[in-house]
C-alpha positions as CSV (number, residue, x, y, z in Angstrom):
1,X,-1.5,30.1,-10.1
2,X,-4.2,28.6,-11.4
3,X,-3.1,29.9,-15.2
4,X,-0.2,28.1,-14.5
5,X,-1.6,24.9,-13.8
6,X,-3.9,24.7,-16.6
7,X,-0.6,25.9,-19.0
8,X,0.9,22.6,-17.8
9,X,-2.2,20.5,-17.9
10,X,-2.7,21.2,-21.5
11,X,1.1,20.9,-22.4
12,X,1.5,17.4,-20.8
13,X,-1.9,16.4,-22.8
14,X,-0.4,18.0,-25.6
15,X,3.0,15.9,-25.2
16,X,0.9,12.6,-24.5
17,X,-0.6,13.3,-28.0
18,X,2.5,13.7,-29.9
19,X,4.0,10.7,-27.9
20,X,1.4,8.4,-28.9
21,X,1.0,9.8,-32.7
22,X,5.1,8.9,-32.9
């Protein structure tokens, strides 16, 4: 569902983030 999506969206920002910031 849409919940879902957005769950991911922000988790694969979120990893992107911490990727970067390593």
């Amino acid at each position: 569902e849409v919940a879902d999506t957005d769950s991911i969206g922000i988790l694969r920002i979120f990893s992107g983030f911490f990727i970067k910031r390593m």
